[in-house]
C-alpha positions as CSV (number, residue, x, y, z in Angstrom):
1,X,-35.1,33.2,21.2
2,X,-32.8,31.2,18.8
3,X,-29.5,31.3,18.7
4,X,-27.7,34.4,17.8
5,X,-24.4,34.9,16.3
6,X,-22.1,37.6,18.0
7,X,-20.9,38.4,14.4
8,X,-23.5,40.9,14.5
9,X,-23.6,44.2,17.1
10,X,-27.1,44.8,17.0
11,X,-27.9,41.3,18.7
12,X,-27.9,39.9,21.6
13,X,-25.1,37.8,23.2
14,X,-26.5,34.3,24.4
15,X,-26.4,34.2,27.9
16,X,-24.7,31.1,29.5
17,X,-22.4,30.7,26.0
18,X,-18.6,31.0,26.2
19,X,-17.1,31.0,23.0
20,X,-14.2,29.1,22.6
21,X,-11.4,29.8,20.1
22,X,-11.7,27.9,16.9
23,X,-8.8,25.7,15.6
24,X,-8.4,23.6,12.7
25,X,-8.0,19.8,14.3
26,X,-6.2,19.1,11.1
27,X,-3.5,21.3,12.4
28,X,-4.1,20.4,15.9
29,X,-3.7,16.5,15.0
30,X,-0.7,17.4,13.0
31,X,1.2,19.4,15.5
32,X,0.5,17.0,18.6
33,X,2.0,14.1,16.2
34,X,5.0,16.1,15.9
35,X,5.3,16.1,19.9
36,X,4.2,12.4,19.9
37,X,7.0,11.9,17.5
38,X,9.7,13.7,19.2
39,X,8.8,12.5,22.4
40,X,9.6,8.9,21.3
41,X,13.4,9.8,20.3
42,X,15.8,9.1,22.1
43,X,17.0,12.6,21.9
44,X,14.2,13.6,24.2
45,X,15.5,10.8,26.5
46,X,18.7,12.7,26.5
47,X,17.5,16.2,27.2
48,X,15.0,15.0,29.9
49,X,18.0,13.4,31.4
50,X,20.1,16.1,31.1
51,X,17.7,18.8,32.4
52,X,16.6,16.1,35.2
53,X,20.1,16.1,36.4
54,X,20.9,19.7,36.1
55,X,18.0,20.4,38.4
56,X,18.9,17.9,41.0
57,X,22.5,19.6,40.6
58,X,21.2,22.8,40.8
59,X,19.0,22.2,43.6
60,X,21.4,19.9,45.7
61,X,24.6,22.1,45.4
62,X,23.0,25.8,46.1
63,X,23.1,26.5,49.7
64,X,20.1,26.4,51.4
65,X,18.4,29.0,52.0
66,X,19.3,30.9,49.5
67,X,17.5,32.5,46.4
68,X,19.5,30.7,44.1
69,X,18.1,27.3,45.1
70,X,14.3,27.3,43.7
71,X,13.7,23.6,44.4
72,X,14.0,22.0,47.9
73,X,14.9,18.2,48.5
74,X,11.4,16.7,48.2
75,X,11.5,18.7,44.7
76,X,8.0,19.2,44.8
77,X,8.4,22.1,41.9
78,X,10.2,19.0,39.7
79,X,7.4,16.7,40.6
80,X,5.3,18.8,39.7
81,X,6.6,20.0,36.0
82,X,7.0,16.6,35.3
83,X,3.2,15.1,36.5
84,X,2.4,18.2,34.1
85,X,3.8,16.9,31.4
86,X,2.7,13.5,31.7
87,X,-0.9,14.8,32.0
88,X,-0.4,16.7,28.4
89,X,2.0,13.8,27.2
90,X,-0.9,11.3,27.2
91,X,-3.5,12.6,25.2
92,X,-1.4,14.1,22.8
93,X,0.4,10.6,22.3
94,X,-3.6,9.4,22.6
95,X,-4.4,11.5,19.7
96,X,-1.4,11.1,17.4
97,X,-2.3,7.1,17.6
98,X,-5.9,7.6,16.8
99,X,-5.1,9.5,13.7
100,X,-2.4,6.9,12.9
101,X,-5.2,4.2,13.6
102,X,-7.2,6.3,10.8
103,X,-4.9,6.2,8.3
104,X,-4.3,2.6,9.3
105,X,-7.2,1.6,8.5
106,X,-7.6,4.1,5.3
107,X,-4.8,2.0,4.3
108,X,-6.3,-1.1,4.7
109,X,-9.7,-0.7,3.2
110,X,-7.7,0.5,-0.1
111,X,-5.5,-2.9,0.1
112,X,-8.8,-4.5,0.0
113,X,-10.3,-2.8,-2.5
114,X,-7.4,-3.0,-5.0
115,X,-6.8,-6.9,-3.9
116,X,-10.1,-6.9,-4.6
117,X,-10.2,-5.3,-8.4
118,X,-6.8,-7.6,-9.3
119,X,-8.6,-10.5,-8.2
120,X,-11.3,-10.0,-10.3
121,X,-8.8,-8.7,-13.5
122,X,-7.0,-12.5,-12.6
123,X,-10.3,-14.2,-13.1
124,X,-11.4,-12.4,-16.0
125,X,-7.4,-13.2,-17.8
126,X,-8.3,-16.6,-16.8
127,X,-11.5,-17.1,-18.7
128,X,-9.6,-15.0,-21.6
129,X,-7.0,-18.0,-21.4
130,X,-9.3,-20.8,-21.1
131,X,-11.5,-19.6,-23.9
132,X,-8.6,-19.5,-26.2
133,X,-7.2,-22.5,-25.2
134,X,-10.3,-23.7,-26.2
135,X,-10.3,-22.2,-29.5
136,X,-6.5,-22.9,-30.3
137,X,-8.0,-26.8,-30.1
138,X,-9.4,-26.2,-33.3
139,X,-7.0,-24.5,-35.2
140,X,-4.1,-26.6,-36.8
141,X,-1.1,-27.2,-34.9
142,X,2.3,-26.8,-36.7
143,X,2.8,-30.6,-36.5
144,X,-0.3,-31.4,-37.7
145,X,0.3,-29.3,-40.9
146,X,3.5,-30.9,-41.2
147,X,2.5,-34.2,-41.0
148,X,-0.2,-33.7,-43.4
149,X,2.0,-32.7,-45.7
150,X,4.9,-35.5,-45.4
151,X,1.4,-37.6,-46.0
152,X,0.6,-35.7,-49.1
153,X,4.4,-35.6,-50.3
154,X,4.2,-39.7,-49.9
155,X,0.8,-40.2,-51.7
156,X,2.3,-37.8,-54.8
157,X,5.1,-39.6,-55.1
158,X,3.5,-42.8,-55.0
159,X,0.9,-41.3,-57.6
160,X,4.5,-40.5,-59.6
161,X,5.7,-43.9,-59.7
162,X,2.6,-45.2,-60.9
163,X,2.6,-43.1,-64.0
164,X,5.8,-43.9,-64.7
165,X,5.6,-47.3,-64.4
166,X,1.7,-47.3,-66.4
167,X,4.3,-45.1,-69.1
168,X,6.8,-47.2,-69.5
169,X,4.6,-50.3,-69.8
170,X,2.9,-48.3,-72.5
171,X,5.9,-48.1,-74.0
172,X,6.9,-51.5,-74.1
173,X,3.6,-52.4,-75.7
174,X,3.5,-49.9,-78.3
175,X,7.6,-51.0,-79.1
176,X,7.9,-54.7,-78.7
177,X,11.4,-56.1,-78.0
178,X,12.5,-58.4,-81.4
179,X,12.6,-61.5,-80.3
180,X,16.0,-63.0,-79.4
């Protein structure tokens, strides 16, 4: 026989099967970061202190004997509470890390990949600046333009004096000077 859900009356429970309660490890992970969290303040520190000490007080200054002492002097109870949560500290701390791990490395691999995509924009604006460079090598500098035209200036004013001097000789032949 398959598997049955329980969901149903009409079937079967599996034999064997304990069903567990279901939890969201989302939640979980959250929540046993917050204890990881708290656990590493040094307020915690303090209140373990403080409760530490109260117990020993407690314990130490009640008369023996008596119901109002809970504890005796090897403290076994305090041993105890505390080797308890030790053995729930761990993994929680365990788990908080792994999921800090996780994002970690989620963190990491989206470094990469965005080192990545400006490395390659960096490239490609370097071609893009090469290529123009390039192109700007045929295209006329402002010095070129003006010393082509300080060149042009000095052959048209050469040009100038040669028509006036080709007038005025002109001139002189066409009105001779009388002789003196």
């Amino acid at each position: 026989m398959s598997e049955a859900k329980r969901d149903r009356l009409d079937q079967p429970r599996v034999p064997g099967r304990v069903q567990l309660p279901k939890f969201d490890p989302e939640a979980f992970g959250r929540w046993s970061e917050g204890i990881a969290r708290y656990m590493g303040t040094a307020k915690f520190i303090v209140y373990m202190t403080v409760l530490i000490g109260a117990w020993f007080a407690w314990n130490t200054i009640a008369p023996k004997e008596s119901p109002l002492q809970f504890d005796g002097y090897p403290f076994g109870f305090l041993t105890l509470a505390l080797s308890l949560q030790a053995s729930y500290a761990a993994p929680l701390i365990l788990l908080a890390q792994n999921r800090q791990t996780d994002r970690d490395r989620l963190a990491m691999e989206e470094d990469r990949r965005r080192a990545a995509m400006q490395k390659a924009e960096t490239e490609f604006l370097a071609r893009e600046i090469a290529s123009l460079r390039i192109a700007i090598g045929d295209v006329a500098t402002r010095d070129f333009i003006r010393s082509e035209l300080a060149r042009l200036a000095g052959e048209l004013d050469e040009a100038a004096l040669r028509r006036e001097k080709r007038a005025r000789l002109e001139w002189e032949d066409d009105h001779p000077l009388p002789p003196t």
